[in-house]
C-alpha positions in Angstrom: -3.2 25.7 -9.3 -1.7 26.4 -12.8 1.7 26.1 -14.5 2.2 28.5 -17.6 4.9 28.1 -19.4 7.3 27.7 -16.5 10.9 27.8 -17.3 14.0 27.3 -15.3 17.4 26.9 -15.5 20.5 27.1 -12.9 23.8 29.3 -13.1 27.2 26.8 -13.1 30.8 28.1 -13.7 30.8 27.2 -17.2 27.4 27.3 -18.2 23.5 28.1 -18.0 21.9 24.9 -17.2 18.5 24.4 -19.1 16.1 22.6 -16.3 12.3 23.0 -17.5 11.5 24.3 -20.4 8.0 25.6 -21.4 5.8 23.6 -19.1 2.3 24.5 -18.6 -0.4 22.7 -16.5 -3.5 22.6 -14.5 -4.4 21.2 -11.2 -7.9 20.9 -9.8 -8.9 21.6 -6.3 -9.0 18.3 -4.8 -7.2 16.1 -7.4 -4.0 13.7 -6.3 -1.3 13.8 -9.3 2.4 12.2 -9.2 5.2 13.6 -11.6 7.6 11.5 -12.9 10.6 11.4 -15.3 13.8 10.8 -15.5 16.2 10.7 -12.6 17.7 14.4 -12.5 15.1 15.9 -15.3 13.6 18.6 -12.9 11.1 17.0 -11.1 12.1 18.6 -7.2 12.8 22.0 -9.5 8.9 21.9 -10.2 8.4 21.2 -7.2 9.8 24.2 -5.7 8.5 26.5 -7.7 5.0 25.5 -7.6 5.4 25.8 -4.0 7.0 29.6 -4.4 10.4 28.7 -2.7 11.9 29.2 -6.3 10.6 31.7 -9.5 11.4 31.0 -13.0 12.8 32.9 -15.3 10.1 32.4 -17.8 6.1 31.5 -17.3 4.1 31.9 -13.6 3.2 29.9 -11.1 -1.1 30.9 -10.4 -2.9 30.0 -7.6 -6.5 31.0 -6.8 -5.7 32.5 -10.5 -2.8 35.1 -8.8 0.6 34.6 -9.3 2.3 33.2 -7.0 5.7 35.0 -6.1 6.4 33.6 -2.2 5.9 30.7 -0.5 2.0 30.4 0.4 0.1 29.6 4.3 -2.3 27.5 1.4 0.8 25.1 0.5 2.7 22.7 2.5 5.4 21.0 1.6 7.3 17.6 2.5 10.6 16.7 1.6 12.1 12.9 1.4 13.9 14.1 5.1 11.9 14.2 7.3 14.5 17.3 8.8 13.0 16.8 12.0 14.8 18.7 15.1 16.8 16.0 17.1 16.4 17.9 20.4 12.6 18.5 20.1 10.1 15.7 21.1 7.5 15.1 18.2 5.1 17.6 19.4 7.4 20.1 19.5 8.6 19.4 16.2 4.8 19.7 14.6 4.3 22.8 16.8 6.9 24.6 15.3 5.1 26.4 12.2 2.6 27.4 14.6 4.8 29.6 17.0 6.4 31.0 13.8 3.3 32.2 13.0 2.3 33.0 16.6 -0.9 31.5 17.0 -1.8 31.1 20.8 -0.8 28.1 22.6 -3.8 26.8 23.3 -5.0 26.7 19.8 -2.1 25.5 18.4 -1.7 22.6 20.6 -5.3 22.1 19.5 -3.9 21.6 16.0 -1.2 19.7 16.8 -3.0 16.8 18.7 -5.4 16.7 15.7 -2.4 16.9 13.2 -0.8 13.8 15.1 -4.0 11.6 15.6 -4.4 12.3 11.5 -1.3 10.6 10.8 -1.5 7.9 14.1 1.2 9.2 16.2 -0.9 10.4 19.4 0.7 8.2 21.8 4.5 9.3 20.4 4.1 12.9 20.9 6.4 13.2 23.9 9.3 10.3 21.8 12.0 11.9 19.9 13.3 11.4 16.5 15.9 9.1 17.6 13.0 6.9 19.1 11.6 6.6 16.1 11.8 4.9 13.1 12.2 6.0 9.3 8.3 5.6 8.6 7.5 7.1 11.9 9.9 10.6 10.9 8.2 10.7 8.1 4.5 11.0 9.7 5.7 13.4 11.9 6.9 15.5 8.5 3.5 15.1 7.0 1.7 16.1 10.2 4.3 19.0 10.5 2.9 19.9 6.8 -0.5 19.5 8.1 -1.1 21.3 11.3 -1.4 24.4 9.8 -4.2 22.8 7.6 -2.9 23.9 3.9 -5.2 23.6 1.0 -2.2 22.1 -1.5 0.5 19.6 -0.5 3.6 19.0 -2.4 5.4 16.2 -1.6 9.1 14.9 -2.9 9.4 11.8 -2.3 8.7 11.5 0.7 8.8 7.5 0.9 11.8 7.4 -1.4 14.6 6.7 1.3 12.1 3.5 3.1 11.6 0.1 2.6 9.2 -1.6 0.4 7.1 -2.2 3.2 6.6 0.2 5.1 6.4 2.0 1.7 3.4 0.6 1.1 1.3 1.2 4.6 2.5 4.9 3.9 1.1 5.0 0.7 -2.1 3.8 2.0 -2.1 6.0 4.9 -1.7 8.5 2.8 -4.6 7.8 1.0 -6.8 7.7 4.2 -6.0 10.9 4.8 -6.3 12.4 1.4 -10.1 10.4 1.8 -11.0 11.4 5.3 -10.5 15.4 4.9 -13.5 17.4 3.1 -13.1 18.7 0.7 -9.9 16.8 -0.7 -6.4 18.7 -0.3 -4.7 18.8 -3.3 -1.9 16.8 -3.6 1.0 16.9 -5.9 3.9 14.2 -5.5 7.2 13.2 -7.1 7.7 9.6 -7.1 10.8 7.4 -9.1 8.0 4.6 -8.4 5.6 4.1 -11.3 3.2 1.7 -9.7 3.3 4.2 -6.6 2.0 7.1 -8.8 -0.8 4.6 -10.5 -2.1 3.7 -7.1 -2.0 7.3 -6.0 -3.0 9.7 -8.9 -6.0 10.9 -10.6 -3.3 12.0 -13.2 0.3 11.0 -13.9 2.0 13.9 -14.9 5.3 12.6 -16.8 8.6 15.1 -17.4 11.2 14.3 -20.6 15.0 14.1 -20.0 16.2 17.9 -19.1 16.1 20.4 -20.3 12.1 19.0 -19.1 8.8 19.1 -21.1 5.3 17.4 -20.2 5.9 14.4 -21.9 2.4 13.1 -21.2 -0.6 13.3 -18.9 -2.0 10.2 -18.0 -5.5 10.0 -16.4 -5.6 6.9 -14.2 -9.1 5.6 -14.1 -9.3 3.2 -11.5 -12.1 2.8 -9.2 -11.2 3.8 -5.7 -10.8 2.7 -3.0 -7.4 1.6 -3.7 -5.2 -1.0 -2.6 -1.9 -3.0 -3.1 -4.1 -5.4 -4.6 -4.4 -3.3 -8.1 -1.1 -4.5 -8.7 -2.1 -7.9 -10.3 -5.3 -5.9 -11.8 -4.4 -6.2 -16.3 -6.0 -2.1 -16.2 -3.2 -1.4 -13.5 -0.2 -3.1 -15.3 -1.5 -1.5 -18.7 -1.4 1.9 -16.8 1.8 1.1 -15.5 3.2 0.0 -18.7 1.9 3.1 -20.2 3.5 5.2 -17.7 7.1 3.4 -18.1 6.9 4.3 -22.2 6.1 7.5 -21.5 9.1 8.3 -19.3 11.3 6.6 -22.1 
């Protein structure tokens, strides 16, 4: 996937408001990045354009070395909601891109159970959201964004709204998954959480204040696997700190 030059910027009463201006990147198949920046620099902006729900008004989104003008069957997408359906058990909720796209119901319930053993929840497919809790909603999401086995996820924030905690078995479940599939998807996430993103990422991707540039891209060499352990590691906290003066 590749940024050129992206540009965006939103229509108010008053004014045009600058968002991202003249970004350009590259992602590899397989590689786990985090963007950060600022709080309100343009970070969920990318993030919707990379996954075709918005178009700039300057630069291109590629993918596969196209350009990429709609959202894609290739790229999922998980948002800090989980937006689950209150009225539909879990299965139902994870079945749901499937009967959009009207696979057969024996195939997709085929996806579905694998979808919800990826991410633990088996024995909760019949529960409903309201039976669940906030880490819980938020596997169901990811398994939503999984089922139909897309090559890219994006994800914004999609820990942001839990607690430290649980936080942190997400983040490693997340990498357990990102491990256990073959070849790697490719993951892109927004995080506030700059020891999240070094735990995660291959590469830190940092946005300036808006109207947003690449301020930096950070490789993160640490050997994986990874753990909550790195954060007392002295390479960790100097690629933390490296991180936090890049976002200033």
């Amino acid at each position: 996937m590749q940024a050129i030059h992206l540009a965006k910027q939103y229509t108010t009463q008053q004014s045009q408001l600058a968002v991202l201006e003249d970004i350009s990147f590259e992602i590899a198949d397989g590689e786990l990045v985090c963007l950060v920046g600022p709080s309100g620099c343009g970070k969920s902006t990318l993030l919707r354009l990379l996954a075709g729900l918005l178009l700039p008004e300057r630069g291109e989104v590629r993918l596969h070395g196209q350009p990429l003008l709609a959202p894609s069957p290739e790229i999922g997408l998980v948002f800090q909601k989980a937006n689950l359906m209150p009225w539909r058990t879990v299965f139902d909720n994870v079945i749901l891109p499937l009967q959009i796209q009207h696979l057969s119901l024996a195939e997709a319930t085929l996806r579905v159970n694998h979808a919800l053993s990826m991410v633990g929840l088996s024995e909760f497919a019949t529960s409903y959201p309201r039976e669940l809790s906030g880490g819980m909603e938020q596997r169901v999401a990811l398994a939503r964004a999984l089922v139909y086995d897309p090559q890219i996820l994006l994800l914004d924030e999609p820990f942001g709204a839990l607690d430290a905690l649980t936080r942190e078995r997400l983040n490693q479940e997340l990498l357990r998954l990102w491990t256990a599939t073959e070849p790697h998807k490719t993951i892109i996430m927004v995080t506030h959480d700059v020891n999240e993103a070094v735990l995660l990422a291959d590469r830190v991707l940092v946005l300036s204040q808006r109207p947003a540039r690449l301020a930096a891209l950070i490789p993160i060499p640490l050997p994986r696997p990874r753990s909550s352990a790195l954060f007392y590691d002295p390479q960790f906290g100097a690629l933390a700190n490296q991180v936090r003066q890049a976002i200033r």
